[in-house]
MMTF fields as JSON, N, C-alpha, C and O atoms, coordinates in Angstrom:
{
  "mmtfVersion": "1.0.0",
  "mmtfProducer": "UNKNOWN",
  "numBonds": 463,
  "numAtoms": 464,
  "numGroups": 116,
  "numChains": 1,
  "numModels": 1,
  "chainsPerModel": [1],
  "groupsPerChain": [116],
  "chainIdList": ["A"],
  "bondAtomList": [4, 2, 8, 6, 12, 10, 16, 14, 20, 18, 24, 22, 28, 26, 32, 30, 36, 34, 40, 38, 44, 42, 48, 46, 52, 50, 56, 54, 60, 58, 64, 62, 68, 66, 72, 70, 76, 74, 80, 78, 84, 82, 88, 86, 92, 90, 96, 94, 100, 98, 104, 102, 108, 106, 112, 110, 116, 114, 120, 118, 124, 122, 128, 126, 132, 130, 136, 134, 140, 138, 144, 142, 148, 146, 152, 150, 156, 154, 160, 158, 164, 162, 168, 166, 172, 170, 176, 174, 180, 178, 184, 182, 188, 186, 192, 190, 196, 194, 200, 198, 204, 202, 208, 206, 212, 210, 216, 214, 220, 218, 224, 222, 228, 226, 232, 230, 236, 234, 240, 238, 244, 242, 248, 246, 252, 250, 256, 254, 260, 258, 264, 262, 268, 266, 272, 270, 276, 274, 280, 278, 284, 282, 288, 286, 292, 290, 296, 294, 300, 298, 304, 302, 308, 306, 312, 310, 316, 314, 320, 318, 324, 322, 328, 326, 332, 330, 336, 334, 340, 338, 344, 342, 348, 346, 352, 350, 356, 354, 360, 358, 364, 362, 368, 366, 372, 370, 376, 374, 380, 378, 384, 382, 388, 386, 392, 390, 396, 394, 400, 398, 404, 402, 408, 406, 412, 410, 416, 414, 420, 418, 424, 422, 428, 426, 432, 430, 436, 434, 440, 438, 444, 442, 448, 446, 452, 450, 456, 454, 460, 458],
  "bondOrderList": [1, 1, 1, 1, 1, 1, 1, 1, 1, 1, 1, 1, 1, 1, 1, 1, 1, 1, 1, 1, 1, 1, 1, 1, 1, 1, 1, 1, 1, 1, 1, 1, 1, 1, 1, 1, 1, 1, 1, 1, 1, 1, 1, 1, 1, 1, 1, 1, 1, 1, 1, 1, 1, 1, 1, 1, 1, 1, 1, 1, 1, 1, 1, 1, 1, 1, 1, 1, 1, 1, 1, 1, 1, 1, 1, 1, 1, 1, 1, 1, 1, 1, 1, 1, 1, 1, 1, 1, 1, 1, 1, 1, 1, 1, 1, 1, 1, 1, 1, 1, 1, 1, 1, 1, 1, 1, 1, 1, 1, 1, 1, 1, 1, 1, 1],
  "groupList": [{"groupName": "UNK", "atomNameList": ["N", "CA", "C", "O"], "elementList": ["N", "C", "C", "O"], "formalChargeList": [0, 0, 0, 0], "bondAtomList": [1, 0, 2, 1, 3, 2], "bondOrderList": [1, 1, 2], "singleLetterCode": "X", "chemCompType": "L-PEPTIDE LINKING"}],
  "groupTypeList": [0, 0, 0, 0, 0, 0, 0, 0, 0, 0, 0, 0, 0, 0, 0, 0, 0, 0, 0, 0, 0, 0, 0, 0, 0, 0, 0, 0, 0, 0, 0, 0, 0, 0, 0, 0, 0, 0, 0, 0, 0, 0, 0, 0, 0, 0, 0, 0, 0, 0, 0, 0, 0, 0, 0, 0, 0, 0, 0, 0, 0, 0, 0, 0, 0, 0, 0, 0, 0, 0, 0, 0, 0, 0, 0, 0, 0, 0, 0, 0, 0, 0, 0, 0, 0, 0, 0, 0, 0, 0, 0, 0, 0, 0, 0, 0, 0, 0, 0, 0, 0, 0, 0, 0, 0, 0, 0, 0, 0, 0, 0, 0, 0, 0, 0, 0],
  "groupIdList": [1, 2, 3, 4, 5, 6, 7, 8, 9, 10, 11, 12, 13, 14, 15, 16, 17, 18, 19, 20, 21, 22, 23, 24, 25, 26, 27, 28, 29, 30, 31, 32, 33, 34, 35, 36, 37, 38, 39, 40, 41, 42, 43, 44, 45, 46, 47, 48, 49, 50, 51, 52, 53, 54, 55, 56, 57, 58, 59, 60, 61, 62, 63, 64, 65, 66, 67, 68, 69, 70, 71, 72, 73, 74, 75, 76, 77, 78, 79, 80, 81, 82, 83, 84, 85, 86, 87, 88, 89, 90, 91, 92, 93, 94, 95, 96, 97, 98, 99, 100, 101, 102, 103, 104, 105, 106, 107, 108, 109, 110, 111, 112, 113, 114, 115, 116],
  "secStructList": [7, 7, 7, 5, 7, 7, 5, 7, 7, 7, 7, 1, 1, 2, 2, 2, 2, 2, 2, 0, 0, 0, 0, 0, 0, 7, 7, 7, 5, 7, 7, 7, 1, 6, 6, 7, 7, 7, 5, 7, 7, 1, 7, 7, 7, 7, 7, 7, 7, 7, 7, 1, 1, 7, 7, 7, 7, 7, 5, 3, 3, 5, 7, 1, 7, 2, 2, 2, 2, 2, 2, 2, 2, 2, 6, 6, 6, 7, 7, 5, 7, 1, 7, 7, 3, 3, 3, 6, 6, 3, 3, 3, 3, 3, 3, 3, 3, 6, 6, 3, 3, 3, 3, 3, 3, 7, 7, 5, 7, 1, 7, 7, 4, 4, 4, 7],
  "xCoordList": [-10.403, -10.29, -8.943, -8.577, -8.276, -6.81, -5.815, -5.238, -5.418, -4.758, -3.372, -2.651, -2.634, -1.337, -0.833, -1.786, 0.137, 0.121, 0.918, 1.352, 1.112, 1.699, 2.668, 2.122, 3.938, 4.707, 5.114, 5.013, 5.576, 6.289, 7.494, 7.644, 8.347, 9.287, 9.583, 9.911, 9.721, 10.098, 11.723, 12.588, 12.062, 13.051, 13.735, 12.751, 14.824, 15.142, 15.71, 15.782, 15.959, 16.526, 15.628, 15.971, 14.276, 13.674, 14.148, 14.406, 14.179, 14.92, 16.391, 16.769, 16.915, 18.587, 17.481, 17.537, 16.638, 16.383, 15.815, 16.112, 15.041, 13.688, 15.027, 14.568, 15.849, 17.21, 18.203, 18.801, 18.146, 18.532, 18.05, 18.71, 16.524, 15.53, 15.727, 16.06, 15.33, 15.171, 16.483, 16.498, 17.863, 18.813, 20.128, 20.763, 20.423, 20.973, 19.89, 20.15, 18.957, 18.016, 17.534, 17.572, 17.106, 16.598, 15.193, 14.608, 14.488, 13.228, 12.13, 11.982, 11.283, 10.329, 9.633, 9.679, 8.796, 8.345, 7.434, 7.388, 6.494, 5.388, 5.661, 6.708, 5.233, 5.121, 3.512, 2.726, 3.389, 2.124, 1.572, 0.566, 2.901, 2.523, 3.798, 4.426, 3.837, 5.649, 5.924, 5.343, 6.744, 8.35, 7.488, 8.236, 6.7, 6.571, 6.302, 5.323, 7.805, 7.727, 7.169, 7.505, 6.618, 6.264, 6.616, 6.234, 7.662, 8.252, 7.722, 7.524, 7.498, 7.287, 8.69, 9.919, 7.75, 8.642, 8.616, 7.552, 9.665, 9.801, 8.797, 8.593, 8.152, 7.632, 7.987, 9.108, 7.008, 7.186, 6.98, 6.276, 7.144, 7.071, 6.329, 6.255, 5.974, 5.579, 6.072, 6.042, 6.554, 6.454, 6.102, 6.417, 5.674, 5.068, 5.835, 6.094, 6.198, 7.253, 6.739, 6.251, 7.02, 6.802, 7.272, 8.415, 6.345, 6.712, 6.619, 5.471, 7.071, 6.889, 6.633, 6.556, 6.396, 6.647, 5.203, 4.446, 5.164, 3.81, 3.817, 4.856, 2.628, 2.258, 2.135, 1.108, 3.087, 3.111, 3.853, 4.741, 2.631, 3.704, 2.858, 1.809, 3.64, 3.003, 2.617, 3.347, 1.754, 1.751, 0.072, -0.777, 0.172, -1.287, -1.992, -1.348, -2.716, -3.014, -4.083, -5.247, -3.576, -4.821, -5.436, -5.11, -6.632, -7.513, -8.313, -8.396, -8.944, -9.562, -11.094, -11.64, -11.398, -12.931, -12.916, -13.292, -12.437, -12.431, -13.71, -13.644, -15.061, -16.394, -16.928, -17.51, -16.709, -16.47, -15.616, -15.983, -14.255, -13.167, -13.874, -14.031, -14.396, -15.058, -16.155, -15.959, -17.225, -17.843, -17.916, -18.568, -16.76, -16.321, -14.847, -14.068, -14.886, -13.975, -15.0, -15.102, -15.62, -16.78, -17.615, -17.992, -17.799, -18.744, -17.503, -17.81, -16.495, -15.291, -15.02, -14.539, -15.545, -15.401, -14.73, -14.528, -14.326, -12.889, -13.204, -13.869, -13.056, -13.447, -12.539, -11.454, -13.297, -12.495, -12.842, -13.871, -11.161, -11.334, -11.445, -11.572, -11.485, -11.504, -12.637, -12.806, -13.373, -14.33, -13.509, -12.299, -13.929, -13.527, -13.174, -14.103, -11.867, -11.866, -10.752, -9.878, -11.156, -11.039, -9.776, -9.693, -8.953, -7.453, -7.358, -7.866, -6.388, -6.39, -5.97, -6.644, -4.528, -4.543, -5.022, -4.679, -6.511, -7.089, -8.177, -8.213, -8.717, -9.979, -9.006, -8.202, -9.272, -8.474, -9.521, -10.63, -8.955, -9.321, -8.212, -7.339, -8.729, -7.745, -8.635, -9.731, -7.883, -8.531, -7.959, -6.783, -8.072, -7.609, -7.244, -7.871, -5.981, -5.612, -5.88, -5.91, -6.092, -5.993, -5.467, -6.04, -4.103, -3.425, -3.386, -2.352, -4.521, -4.658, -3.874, -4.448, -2.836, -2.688, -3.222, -4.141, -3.03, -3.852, -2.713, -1.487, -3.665, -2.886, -4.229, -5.422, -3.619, -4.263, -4.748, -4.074, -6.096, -6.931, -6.997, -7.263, -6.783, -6.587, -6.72, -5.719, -7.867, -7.961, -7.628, -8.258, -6.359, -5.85, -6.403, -7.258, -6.08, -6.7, -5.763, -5.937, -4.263, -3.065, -2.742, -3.448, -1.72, -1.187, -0.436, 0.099, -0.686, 0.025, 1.324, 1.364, 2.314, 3.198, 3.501, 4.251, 1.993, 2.221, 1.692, 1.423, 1.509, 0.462, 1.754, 1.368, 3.028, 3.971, 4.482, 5.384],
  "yCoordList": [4.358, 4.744, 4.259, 3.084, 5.29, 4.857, 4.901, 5.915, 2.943, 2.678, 2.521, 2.334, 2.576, 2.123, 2.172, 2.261, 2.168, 2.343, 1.077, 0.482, 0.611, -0.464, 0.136, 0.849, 0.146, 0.642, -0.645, -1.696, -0.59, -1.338, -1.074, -0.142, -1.634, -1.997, -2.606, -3.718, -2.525, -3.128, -3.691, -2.83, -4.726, -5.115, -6.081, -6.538, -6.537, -6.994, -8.114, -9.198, -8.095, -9.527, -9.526, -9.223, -10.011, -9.5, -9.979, -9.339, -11.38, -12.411, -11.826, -12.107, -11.172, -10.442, -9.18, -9.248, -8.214, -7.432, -7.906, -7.362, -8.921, -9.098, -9.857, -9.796, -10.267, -10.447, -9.407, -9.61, -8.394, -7.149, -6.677, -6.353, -6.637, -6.057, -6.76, -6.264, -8.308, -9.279, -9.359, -9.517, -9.126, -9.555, -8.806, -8.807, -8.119, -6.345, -5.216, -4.554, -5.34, -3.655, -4.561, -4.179, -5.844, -6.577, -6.469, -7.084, -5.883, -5.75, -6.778, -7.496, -6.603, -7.629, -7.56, -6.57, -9.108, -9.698, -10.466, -11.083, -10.432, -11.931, -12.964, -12.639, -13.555, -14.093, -14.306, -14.731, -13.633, -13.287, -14.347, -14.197, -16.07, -16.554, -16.668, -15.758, -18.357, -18.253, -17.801, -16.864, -17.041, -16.44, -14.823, -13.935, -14.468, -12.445, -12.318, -12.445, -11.969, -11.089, -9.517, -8.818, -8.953, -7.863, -7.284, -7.604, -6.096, -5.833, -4.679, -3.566, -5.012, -3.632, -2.399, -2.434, -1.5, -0.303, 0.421, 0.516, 0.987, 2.787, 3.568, 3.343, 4.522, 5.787, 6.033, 5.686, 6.766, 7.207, 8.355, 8.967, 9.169, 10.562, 9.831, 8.646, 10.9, 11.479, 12.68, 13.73, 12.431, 13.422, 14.337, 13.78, 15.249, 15.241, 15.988, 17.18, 15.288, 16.411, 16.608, 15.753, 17.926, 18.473, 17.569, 17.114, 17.255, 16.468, 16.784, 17.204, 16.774, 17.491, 16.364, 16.359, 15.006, 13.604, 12.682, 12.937, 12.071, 10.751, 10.87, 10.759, 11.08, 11.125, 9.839, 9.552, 9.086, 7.972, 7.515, 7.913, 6.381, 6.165, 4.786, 4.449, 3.997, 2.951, 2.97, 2.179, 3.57, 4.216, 3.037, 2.89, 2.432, 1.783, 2.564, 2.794, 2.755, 2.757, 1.961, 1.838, 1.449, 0.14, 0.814, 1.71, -0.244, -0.131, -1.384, -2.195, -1.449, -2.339, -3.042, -4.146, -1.531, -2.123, -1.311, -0.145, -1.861, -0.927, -0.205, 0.863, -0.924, -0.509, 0.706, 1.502, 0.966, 1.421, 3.002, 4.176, 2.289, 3.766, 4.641, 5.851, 3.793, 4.594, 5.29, 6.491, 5.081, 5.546, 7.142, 8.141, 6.759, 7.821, 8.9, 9.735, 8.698, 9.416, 9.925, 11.092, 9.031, 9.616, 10.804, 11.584, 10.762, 11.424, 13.435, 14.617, 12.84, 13.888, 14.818, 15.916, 13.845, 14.326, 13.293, 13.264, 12.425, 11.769, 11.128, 10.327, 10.919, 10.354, 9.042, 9.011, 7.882, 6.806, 6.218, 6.386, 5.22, 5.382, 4.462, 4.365, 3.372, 2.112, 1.204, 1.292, 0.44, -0.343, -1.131, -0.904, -1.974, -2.321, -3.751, -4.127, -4.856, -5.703, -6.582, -6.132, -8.056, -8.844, -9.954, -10.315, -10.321, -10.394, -11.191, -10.89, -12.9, -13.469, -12.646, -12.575, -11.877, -11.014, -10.017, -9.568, -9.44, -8.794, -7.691, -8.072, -7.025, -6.047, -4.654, -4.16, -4.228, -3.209, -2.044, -2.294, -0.963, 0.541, 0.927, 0.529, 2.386, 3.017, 4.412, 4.618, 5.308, 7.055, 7.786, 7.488, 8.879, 10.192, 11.155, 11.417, 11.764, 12.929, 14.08, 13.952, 15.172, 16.398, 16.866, 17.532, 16.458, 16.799, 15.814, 15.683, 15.025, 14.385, 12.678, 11.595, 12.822, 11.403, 10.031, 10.381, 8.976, 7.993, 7.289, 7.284, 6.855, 6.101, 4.882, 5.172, 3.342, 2.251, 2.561, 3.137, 2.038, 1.852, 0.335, -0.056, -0.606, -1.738, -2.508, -2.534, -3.172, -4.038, -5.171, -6.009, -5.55, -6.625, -8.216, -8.408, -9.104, -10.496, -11.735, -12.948, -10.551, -11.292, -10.89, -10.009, -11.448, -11.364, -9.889, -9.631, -8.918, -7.631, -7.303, -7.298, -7.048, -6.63, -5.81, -5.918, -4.386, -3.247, -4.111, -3.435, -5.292, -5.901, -6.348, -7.042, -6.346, -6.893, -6.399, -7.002],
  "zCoordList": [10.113, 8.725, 8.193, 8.172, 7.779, 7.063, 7.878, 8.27, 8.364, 9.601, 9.339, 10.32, 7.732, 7.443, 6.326, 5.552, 5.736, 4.115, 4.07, 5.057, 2.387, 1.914, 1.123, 0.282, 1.038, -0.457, -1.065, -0.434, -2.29, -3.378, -3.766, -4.556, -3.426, -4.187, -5.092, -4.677, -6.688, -7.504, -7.708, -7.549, -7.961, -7.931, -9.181, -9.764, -9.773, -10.59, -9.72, -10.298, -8.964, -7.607, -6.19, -5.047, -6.749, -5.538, -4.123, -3.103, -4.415, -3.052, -2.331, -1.194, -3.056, -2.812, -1.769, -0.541, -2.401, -1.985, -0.361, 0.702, -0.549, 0.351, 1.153, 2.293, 1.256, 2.091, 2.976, 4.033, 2.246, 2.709, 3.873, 4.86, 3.691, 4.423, 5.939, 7.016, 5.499, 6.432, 7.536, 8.757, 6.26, 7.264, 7.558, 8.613, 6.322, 6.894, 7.918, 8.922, 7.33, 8.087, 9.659, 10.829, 9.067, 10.594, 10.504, 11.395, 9.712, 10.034, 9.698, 8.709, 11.015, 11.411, 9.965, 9.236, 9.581, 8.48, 8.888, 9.952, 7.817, 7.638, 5.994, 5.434, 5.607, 4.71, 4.774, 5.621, 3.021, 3.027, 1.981, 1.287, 2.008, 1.517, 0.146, -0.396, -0.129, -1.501, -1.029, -1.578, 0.242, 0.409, 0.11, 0.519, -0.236, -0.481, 1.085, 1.821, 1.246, 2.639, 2.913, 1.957, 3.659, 4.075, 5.391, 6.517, 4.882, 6.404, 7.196, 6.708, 8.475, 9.036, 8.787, 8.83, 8.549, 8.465, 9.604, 10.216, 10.026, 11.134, 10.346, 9.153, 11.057, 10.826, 9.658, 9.288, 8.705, 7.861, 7.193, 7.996, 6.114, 6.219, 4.31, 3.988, 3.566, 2.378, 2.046, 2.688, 0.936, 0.209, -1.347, -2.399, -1.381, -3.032, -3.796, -3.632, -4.629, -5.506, -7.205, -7.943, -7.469, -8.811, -10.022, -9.985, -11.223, -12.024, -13.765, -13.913, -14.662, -16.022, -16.459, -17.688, -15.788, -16.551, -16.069, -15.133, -16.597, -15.878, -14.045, -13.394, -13.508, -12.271, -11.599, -10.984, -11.682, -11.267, -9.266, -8.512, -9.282, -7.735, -7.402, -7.952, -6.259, -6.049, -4.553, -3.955, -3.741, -2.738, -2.714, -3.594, -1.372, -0.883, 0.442, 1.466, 0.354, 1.893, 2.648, 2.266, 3.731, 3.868, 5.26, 6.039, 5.095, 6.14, 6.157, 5.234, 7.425, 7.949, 7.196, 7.195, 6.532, 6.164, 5.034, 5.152, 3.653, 2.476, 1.992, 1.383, 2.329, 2.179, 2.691, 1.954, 4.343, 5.275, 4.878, 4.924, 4.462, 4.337, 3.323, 3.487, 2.002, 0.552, 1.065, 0.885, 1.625, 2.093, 2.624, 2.322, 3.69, 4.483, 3.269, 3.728, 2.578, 1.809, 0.738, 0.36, 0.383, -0.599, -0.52, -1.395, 0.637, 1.638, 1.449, 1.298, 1.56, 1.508, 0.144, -0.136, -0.421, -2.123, -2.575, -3.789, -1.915, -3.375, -3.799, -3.142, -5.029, -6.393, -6.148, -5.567, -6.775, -6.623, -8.242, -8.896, -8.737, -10.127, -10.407, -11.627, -9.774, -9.725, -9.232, -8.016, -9.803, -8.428, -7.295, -7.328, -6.346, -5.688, -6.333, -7.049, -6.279, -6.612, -5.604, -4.864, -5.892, -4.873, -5.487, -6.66, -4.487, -4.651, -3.673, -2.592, -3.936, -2.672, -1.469, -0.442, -1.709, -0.427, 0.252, 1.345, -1.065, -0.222, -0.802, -1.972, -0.764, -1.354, -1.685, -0.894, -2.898, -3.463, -4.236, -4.708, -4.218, -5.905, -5.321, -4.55, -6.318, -6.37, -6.228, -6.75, -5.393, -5.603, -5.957, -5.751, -6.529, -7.169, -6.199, -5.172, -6.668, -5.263, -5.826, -7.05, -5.465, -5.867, -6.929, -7.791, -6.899, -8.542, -9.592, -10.248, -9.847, -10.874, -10.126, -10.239, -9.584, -9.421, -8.604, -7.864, -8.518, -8.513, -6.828, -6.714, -5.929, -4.854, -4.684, -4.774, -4.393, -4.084, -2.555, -1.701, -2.402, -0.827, -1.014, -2.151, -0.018, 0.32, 1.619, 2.335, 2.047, 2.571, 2.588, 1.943, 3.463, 3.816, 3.921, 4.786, 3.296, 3.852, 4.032, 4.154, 3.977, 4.485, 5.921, 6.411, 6.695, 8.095, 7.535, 6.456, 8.98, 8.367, 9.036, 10.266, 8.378, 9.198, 10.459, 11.429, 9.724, 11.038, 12.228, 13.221, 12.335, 13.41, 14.036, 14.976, 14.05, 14.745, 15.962, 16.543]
}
């Protein structure tokens, strides 16, 4: 089912940033294609915090067989808000969480980092 998540970083210097990563933090990378590196991350935690403002976040979570995961989440209750749509790097929606906000499900059709 849901084998990994993707986050986003937005950046105003992305190459400065995606440098940082690569060559201050050290962490292992692919190029998923032009130079957009994707780094493996350490363990990671979540967290949900209270908001008076737009429910916003850029949170992916991927898996192996997006057809497959909907299915099995559907089956759960979760509403998905998005159809499924197709992206050179890879099969995408989006589902609804409990409190109204929205996180991306994503199947990969780039080299993945957690695979390092």
């Amino acid at each position: 089912m849901i084998n990994g998540g993707h986050v986003i970083i937005y950046s105003r210097d992305a190459e400065a940033d995606r440098a940082f990563f690569r060559d201050v933090l050290e962490y292992p990378h692919v190029d998923a294609g032009g130079g957009w590196l994707i780094f493996k991350l350490p363990p990671t935690e979540v967290a949900v915090h209270p908001t008076d403002g737009p429910e916003t976040q850029e949170l992916y979570l991927m898996c192996d067989d997006v057809d497959a995961t909907m299915t099995n989440l559907a089956a759960k209750g979760v509403e998905f808000t998005r159809p499924v749509t197709e992206a050179r790097w890879g099969r995408l929606t989006r589902l609804r969480l409990p409190g109204g906000g929205e996180v991306g499900l994503y199947e990969p059709r780039h080299e993945r980092a957690t695979d390092l």
